[in-house]
MDAnalysis code that builds the backbone (N, CA, C; Angstrom):
import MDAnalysis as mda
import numpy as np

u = mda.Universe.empty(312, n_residues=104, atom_resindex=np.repeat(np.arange(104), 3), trajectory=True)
u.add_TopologyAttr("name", ["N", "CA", "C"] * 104)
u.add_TopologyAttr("resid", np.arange(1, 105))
u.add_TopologyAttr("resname", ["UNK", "UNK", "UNK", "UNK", "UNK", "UNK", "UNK", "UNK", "UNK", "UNK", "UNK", "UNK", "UNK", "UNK", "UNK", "UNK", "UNK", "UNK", "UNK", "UNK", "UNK", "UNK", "UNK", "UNK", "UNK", "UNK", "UNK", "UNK", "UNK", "UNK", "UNK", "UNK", "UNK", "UNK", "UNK", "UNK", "UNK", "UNK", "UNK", "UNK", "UNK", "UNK", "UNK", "UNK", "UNK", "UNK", "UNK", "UNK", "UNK", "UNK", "UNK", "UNK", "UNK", "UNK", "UNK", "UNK", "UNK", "UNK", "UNK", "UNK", "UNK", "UNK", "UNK", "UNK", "UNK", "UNK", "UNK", "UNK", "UNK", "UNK", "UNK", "UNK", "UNK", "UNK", "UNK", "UNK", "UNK", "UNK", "UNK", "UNK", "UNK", "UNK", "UNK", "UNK", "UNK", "UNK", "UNK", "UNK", "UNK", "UNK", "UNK", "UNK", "UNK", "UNK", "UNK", "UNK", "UNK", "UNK", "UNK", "UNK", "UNK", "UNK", "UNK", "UNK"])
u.atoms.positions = np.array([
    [220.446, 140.749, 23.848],
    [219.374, 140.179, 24.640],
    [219.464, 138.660, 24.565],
    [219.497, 138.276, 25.980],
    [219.238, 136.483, 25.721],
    [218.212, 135.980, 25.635],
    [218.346, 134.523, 24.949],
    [217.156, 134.249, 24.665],
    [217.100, 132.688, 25.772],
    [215.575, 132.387, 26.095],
    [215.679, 131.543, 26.675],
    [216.030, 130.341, 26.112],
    [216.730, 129.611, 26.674],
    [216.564, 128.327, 25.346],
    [215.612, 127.367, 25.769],
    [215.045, 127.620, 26.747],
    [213.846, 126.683, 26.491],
    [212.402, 126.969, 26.080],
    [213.120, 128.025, 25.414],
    [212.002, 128.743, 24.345],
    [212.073, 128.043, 22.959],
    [211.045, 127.095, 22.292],
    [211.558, 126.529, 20.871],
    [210.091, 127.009, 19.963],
    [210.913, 127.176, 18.719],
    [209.779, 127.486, 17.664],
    [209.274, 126.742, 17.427],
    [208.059, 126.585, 17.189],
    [207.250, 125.340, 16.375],
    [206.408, 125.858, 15.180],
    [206.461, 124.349, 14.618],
    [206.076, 124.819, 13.355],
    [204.872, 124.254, 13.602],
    [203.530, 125.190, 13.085],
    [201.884, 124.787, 13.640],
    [201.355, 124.052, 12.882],
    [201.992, 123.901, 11.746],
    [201.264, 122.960, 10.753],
    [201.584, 121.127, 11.214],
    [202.742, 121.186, 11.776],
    [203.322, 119.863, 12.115],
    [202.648, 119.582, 13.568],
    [202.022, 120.540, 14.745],
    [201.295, 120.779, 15.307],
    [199.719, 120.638, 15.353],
    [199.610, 121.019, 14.056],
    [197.617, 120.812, 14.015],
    [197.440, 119.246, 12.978],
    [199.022, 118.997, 12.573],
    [198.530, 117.716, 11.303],
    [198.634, 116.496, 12.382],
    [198.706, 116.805, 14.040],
    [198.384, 115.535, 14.977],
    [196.858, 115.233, 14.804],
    [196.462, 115.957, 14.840],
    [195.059, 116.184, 15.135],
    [193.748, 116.415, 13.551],
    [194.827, 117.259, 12.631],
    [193.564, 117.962, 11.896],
    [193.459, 119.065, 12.516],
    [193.274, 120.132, 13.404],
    [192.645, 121.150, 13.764],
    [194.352, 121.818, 14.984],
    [194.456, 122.982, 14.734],
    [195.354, 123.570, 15.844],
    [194.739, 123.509, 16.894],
    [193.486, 123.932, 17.110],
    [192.842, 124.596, 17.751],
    [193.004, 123.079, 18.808],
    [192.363, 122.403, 18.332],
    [192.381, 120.674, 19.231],
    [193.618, 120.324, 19.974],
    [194.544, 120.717, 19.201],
    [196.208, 119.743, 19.150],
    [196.632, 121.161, 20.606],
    [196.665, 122.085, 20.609],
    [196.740, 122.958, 21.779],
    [195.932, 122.809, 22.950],
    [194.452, 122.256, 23.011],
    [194.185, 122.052, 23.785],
    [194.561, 120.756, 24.490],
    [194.872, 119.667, 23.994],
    [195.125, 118.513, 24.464],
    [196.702, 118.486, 25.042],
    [197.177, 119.787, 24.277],
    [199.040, 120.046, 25.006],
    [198.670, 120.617, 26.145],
    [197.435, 121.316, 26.438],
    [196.894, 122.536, 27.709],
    [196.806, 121.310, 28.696],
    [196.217, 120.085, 28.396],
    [195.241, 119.501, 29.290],
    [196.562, 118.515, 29.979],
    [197.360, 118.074, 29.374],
    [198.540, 117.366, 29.290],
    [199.272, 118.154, 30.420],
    [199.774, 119.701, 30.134],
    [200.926, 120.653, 30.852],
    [199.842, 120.260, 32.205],
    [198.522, 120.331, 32.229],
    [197.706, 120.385, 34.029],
    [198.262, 119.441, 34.528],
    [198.074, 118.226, 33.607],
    [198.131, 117.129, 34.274],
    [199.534, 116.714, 34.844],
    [200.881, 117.059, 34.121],
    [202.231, 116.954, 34.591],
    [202.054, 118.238, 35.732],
    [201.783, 119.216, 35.155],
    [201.963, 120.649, 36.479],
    [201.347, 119.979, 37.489],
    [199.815, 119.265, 38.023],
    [199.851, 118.956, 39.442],
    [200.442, 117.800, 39.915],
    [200.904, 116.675, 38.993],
    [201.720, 115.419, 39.145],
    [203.259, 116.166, 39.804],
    [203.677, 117.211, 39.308],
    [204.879, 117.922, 39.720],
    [204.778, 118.609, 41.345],
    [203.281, 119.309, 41.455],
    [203.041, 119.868, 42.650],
    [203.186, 118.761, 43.396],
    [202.406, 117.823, 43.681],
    [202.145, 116.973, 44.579],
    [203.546, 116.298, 44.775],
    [204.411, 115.554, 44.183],
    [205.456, 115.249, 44.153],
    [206.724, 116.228, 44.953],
    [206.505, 117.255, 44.431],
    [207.314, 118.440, 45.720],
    [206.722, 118.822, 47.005],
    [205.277, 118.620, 47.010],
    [204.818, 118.533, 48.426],
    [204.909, 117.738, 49.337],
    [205.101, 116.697, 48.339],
    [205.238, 115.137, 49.346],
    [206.994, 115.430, 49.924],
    [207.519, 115.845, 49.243],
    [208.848, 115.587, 49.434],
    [209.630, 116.796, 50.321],
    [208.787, 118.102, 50.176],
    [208.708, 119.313, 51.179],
    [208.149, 119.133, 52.705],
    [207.497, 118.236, 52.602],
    [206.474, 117.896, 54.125],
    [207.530, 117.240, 54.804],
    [208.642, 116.290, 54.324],
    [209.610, 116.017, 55.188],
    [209.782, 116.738, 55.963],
    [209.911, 118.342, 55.580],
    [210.715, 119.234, 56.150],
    [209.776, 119.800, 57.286],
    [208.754, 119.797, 57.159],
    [207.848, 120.570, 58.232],
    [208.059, 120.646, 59.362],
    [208.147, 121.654, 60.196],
    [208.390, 121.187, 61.636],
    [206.935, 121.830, 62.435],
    [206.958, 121.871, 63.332],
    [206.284, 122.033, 64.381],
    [206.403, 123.505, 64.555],
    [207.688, 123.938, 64.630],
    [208.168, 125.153, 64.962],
    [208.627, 126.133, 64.522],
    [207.784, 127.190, 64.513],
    [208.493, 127.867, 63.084],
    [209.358, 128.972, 63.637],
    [210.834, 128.314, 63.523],
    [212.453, 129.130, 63.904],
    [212.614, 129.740, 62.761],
    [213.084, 130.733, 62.295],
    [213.164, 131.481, 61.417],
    [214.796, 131.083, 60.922],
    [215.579, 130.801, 61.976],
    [217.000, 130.467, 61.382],
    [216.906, 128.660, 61.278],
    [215.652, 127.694, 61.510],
    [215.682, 126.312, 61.153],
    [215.028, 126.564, 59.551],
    [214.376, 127.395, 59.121],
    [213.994, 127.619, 57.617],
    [215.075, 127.973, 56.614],
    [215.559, 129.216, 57.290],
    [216.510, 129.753, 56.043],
    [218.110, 128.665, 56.251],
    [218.545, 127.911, 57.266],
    [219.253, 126.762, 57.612],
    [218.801, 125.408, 56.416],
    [217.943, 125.117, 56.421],
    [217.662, 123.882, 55.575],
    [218.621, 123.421, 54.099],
    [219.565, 123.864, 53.652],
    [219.753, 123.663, 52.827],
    [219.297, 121.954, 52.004],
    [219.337, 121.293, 52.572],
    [218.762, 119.818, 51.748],
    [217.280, 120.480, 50.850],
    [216.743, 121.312, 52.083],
    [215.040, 121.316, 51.096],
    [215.299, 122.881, 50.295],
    [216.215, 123.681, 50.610],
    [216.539, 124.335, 49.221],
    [217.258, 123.891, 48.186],
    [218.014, 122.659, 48.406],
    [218.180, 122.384, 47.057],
    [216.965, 121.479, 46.113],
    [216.362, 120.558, 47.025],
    [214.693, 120.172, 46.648],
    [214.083, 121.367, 45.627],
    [214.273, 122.455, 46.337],
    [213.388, 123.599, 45.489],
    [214.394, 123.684, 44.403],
    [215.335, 124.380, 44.344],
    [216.053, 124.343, 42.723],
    [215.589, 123.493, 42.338],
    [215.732, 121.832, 42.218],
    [215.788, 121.157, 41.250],
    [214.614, 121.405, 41.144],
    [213.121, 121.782, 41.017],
    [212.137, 121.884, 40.295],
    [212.233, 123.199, 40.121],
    [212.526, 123.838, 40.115],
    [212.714, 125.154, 39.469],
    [213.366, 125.269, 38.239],
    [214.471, 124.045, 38.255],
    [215.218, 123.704, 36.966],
    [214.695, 123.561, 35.864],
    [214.185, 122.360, 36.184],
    [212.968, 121.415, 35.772],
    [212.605, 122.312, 34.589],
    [212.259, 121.327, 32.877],
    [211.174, 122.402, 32.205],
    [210.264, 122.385, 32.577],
    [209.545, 123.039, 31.817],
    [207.978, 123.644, 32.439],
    [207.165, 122.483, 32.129],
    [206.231, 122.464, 32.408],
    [205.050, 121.590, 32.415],
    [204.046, 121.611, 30.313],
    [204.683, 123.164, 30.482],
    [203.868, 123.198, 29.013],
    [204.878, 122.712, 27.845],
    [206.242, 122.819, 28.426],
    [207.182, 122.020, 27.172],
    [207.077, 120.788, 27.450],
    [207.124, 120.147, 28.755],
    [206.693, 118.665, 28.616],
    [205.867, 118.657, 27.596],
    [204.816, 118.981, 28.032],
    [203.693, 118.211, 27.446],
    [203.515, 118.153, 25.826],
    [204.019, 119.619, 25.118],
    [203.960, 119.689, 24.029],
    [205.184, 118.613, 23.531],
    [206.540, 118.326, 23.720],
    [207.557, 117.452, 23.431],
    [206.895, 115.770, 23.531],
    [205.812, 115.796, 24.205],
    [205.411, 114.056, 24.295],
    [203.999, 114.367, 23.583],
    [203.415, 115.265, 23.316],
    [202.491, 115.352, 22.083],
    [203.332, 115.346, 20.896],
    [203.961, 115.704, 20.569],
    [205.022, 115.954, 19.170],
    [205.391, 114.688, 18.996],
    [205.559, 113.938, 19.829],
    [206.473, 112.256, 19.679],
    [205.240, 111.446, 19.911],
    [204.511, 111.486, 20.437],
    [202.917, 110.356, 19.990],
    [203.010, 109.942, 21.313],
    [203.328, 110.485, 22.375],
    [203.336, 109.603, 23.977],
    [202.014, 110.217, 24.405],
    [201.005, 111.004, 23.616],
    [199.666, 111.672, 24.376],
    [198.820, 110.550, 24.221],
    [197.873, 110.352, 24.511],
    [196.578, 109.292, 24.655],
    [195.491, 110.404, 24.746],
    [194.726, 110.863, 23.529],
    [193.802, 111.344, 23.472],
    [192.436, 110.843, 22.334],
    [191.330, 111.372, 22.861],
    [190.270, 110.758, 22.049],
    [189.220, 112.226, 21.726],
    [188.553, 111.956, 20.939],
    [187.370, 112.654, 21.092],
    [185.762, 112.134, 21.000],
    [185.802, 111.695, 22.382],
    [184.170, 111.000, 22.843],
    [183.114, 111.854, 21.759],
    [182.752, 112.690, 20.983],
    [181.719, 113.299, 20.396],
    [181.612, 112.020, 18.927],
    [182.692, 112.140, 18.583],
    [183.107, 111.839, 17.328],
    [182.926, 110.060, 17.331],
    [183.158, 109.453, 18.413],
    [183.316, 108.015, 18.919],
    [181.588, 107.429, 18.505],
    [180.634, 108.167, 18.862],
    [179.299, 107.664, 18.838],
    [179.150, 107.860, 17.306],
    [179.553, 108.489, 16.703],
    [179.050, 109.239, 15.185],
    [179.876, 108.055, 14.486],
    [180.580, 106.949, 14.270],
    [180.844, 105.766, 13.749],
    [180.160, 104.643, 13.478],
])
């Protein structure tokens, strides 16, 4: 059986000691993967709308090759949730917790 390789183990303790809490350090990787996942949508939409036509030919769609290769390369692409966890792991996140900010 193969394995994906962009499947990686993590170790949760090196994971929750960003934060103090797992529970926190996962959500802020959750909130991170949204924020690259619709930065990614919009970016392939913008760049798919080139292609739009007016007319929908059934042999000018499956013809396009320029905007099927557009689609591979984000299909390639890692996912949005390994981004985000790989630039939480390296300190590129910018997070706070406003509750905790007043209690100082």
């Amino acid at each position: 059986m193969a394995v994906n390789p962009s499947i990686v183990t993590r170790d949760l303790d090196k994971v929750a000691d960003k934060t103090g809490n797992i529970y926190d350090s996962l959500h802020i990787v959750g909130l991170r993967a949204k924020q690259i996942s619709t930065n990614l949508k919009e970016e392939l939409n913008n760049k798919l709308s080139e292609f739009a036509s007016t007319v929908d030919n059934l042999e000018e769609v499956f013809e396009n090759k320029e905007q099927i290769e557009i689609s591979k390369f984000y299909e390639r692409m890692p996912k949005p949730s390994t981004m985000a966890m790989e630039e939480f792991m390296e300190g590129k996140v910018y997070y706070r917790f406003p509750a905790e900010e007043g209690a100082e």
